[in-house]
ZADO-1210 file (C-alpha; in nm, 4 decimals, padded with zeros to 6 digits):
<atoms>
<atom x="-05.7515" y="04.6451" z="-06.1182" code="UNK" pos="1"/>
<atom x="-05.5092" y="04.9371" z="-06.0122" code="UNK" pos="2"/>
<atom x="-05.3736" y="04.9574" z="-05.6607" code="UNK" pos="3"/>
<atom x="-05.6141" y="05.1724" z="-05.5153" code="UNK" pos="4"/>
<atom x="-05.8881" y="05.0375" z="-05.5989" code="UNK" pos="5"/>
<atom x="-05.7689" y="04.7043" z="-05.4406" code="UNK" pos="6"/>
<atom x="-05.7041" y="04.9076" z="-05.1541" code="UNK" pos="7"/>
<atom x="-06.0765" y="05.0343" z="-05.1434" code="UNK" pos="8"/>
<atom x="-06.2578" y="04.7331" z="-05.2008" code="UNK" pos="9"/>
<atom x="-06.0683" y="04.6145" z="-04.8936" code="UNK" pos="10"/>
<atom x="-06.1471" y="04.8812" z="-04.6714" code="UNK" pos="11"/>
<atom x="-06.5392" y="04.8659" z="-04.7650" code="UNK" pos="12"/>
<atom x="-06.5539" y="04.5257" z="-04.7912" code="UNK" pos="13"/>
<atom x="-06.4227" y="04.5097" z="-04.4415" code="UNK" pos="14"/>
<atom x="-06.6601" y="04.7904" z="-04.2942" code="UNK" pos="15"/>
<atom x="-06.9296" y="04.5832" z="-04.4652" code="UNK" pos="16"/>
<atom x="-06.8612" y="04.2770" z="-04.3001" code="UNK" pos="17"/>
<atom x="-06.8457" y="04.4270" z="-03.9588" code="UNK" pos="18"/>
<atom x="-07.1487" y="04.5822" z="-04.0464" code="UNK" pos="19"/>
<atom x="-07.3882" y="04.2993" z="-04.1546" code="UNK" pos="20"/>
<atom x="-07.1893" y="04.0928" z="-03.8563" code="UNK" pos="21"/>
<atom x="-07.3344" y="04.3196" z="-03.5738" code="UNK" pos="22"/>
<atom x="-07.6655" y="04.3392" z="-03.7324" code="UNK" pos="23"/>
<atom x="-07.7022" y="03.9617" z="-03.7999" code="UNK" pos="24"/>
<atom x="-07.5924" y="03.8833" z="-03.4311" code="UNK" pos="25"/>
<atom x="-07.8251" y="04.1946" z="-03.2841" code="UNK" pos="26"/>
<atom x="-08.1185" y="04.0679" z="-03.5014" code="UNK" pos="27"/>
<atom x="-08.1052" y="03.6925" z="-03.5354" code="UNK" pos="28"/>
<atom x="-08.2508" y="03.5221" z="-03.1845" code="UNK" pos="29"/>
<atom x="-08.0370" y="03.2231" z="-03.1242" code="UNK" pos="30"/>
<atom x="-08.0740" y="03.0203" z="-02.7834" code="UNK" pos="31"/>
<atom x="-07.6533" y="03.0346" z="-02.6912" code="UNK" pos="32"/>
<atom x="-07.6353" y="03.3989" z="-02.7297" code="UNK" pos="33"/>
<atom x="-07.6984" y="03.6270" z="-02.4669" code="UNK" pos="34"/>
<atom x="-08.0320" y="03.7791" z="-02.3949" code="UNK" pos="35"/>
<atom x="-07.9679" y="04.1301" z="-02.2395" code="UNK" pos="36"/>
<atom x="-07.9451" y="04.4334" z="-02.4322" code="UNK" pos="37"/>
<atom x="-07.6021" y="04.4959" z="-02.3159" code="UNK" pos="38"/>
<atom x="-07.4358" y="04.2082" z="-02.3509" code="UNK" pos="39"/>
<atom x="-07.5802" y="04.0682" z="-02.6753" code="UNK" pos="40"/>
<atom x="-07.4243" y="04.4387" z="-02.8227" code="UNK" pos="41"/>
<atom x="-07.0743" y="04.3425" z="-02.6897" code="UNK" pos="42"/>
<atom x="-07.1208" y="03.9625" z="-02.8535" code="UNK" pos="43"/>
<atom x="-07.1960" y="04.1160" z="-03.1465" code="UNK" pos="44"/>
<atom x="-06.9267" y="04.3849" z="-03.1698" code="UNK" pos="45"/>
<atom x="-06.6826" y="04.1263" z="-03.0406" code="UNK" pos="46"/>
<atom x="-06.8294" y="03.8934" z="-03.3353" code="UNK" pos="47"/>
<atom x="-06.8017" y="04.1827" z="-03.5798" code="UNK" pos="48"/>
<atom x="-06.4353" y="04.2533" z="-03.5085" code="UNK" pos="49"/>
<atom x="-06.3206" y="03.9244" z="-03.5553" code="UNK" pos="50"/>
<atom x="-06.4909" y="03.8898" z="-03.8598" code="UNK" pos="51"/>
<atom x="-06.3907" y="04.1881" z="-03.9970" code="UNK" pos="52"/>
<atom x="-06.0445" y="04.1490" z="-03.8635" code="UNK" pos="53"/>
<atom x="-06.0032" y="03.8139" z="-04.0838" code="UNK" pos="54"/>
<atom x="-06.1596" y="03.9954" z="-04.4072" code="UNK" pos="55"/>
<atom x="-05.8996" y="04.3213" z="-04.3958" code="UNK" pos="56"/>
<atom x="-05.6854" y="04.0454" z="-04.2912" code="UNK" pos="57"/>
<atom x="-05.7539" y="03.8675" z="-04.6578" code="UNK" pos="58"/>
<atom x="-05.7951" y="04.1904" z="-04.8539" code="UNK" pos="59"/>
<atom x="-05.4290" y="04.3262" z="-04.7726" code="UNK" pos="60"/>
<atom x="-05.2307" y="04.0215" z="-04.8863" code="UNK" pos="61"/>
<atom x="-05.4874" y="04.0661" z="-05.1969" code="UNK" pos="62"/>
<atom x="-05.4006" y="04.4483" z="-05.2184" code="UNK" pos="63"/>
<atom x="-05.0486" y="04.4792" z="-05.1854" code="UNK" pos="64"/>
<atom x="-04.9524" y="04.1896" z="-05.3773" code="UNK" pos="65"/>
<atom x="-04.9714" y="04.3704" z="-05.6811" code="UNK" pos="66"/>
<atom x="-04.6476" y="04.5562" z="-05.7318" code="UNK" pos="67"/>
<atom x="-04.6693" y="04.9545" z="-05.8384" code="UNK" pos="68"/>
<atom x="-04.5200" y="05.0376" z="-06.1595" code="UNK" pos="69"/>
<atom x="-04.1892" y="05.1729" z="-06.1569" code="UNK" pos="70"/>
<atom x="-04.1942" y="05.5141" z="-06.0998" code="UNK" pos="71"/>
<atom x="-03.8110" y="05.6025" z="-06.1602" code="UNK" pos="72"/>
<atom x="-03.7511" y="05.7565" z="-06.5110" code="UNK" pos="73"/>
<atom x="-03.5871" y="05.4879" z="-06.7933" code="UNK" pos="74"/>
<atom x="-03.2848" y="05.7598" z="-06.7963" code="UNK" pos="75"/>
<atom x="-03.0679" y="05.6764" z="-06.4493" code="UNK" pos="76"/>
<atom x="-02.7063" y="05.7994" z="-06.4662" code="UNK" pos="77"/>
<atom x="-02.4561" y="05.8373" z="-06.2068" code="UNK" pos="78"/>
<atom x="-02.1077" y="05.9117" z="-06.1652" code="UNK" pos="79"/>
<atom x="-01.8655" y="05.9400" z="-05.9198" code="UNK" pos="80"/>
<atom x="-01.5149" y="06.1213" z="-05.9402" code="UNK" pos="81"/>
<atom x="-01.1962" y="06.2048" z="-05.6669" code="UNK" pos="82"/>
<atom x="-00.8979" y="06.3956" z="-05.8290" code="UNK" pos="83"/>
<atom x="-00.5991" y="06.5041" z="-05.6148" code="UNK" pos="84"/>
<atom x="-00.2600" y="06.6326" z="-05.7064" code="UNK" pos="85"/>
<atom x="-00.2478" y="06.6691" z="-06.1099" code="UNK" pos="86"/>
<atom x="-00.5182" y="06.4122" z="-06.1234" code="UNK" pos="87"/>
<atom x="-00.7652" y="06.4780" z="-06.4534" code="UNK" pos="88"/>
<atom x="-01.0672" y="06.2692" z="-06.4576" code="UNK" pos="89"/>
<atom x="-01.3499" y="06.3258" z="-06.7537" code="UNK" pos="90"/>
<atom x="-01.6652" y="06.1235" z="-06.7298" code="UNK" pos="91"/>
<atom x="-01.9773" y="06.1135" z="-06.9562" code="UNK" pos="92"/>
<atom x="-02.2793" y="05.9166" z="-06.9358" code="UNK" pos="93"/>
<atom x="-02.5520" y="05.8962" z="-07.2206" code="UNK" pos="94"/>
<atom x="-02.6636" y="05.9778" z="-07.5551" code="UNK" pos="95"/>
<atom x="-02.8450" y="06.3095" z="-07.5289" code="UNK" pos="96"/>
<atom x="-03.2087" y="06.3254" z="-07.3352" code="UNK" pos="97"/>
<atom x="-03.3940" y="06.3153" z="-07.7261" code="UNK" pos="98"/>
<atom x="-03.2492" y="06.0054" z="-07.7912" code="UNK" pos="99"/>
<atom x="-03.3252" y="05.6817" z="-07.6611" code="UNK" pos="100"/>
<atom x="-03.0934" y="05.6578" z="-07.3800" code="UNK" pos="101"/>
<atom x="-02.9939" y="05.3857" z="-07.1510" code="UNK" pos="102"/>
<atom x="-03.1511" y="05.2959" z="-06.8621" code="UNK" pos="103"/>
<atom x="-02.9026" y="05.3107" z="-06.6363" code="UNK" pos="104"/>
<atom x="-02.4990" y="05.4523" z="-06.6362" code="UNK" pos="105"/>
<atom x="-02.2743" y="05.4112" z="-06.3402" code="UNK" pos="106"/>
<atom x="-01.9342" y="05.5621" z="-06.3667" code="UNK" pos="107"/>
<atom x="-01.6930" y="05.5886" z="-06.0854" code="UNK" pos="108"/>
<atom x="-01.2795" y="05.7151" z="-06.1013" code="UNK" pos="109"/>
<atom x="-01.0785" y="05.8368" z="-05.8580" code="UNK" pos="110"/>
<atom x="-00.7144" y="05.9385" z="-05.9619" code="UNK" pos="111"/>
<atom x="-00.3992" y="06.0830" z="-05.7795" code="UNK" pos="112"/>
<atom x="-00.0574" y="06.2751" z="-05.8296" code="UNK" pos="113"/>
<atom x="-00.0713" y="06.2823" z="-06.2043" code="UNK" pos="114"/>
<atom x="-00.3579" y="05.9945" z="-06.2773" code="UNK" pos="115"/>
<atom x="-00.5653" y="06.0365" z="-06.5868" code="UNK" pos="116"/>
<atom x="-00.8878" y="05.8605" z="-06.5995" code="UNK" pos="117"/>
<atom x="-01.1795" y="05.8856" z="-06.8951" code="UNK" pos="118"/>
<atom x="-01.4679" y="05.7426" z="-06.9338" code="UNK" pos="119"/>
<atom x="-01.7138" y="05.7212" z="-07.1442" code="UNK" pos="120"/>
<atom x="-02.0439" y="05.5031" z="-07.1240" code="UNK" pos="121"/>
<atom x="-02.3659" y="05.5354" z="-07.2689" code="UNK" pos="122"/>
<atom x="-02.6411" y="05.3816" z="-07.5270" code="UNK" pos="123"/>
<atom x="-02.6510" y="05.0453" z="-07.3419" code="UNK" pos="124"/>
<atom x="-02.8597" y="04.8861" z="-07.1159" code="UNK" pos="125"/>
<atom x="-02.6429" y="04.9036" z="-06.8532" code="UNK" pos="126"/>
<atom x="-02.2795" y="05.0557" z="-06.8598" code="UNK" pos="127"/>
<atom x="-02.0615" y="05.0508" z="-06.5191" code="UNK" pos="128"/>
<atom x="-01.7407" y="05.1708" z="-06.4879" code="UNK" pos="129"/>
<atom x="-01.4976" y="05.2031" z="-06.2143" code="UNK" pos="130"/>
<atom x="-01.1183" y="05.2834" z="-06.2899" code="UNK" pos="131"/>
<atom x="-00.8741" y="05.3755" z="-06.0223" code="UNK" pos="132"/>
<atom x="-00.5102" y="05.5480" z="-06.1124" code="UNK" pos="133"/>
<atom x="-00.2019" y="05.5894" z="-05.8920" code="UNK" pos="134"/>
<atom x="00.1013" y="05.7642" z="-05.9946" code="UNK" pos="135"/>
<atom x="00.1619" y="05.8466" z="-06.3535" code="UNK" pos="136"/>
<atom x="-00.1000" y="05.5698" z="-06.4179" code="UNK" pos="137"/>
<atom x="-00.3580" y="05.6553" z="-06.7100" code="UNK" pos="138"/>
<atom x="-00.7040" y="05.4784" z="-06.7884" code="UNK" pos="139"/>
<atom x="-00.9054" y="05.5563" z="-07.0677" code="UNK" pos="140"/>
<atom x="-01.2778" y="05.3172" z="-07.1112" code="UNK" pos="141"/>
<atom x="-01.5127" y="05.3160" z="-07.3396" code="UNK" pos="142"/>
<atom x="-01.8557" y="05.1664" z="-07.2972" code="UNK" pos="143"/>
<atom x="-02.1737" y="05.1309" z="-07.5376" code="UNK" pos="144"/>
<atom x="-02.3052" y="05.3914" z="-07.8234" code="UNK" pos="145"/>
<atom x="-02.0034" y="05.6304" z="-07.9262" code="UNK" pos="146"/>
<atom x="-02.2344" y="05.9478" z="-08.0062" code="UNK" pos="147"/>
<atom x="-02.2063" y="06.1003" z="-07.6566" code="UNK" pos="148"/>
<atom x="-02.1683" y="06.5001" z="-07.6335" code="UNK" pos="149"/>
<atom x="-02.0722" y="06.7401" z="-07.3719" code="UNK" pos="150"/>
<atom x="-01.7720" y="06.5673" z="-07.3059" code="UNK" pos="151"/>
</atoms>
């Protein structure tokens, strides 16, 4: 049963309850309950509350403990990059969209005074990368599938 219609057959189930509740307590002629017009209406409003209360109570642990599917795409890719000085950083993430790419890249680099950081992740499950140069430092990684373009 899909979300919303959990979420429905809460709701009406729980107008349904206070319904039948007032009329059952308005209609039925029991000795403890009270006799005038007025206050047998408030009993049985009071009755059909509660009641109603402890059936929406019910029906939304029963709705929302069904978890939505996952609306974010299977493609996630996400990268990060700080140059300064003669810093060069190149990053790429992922086979190209028509392919079956990975579900999720996460590239981050920073570099300073002449640094040289590249990266390359993609046609994995999951590829992170973080590199960090100082200096004349250089860092080259490579992650997953080989058969990235645009780089």
């Amino acid at each position: 049963m899909t979300r919303a219609m959990r979420w429905l057959v809460t709701v009406v189930a729980a107008a349904a309850t206070f319904g039948v509740c007032v009329w059952v307590v308005r209609a039925v002629s029991w000795g403890w309950l009270p006799q005038g017009e007025g206050p047998r209406l408030d009993t049985a409003l009071a009755f059909g509350t509660v009641t109603a209360g402890a059936v929406l109570a019910v029906g939304v642990w029963w709705s929302s403990r069904e978890q939505p599917p996952n609306p974010a795409p299977r493609r996630t890719v996400t990268q990060e990059a700080t140059a300064s000085g003669n810093g060069r950083i190149t990053q790429a993430g992922g086979p190209r969209p028509s392919d079956d790419a990975p579900s999720r890249v996460g590239q981050h680099a920073e570099a300073s005074d002449d640094g040289t950081i590249t990266q390359t992740g993609g046609g994995a499950t999951q590829v992170d990368q973080h590199a960090k140069a100082s200096g004349r430092g250089h860092i080259a990684q490579t992650g997953g599938d080989q058969s990235v373009e645009g780089a």
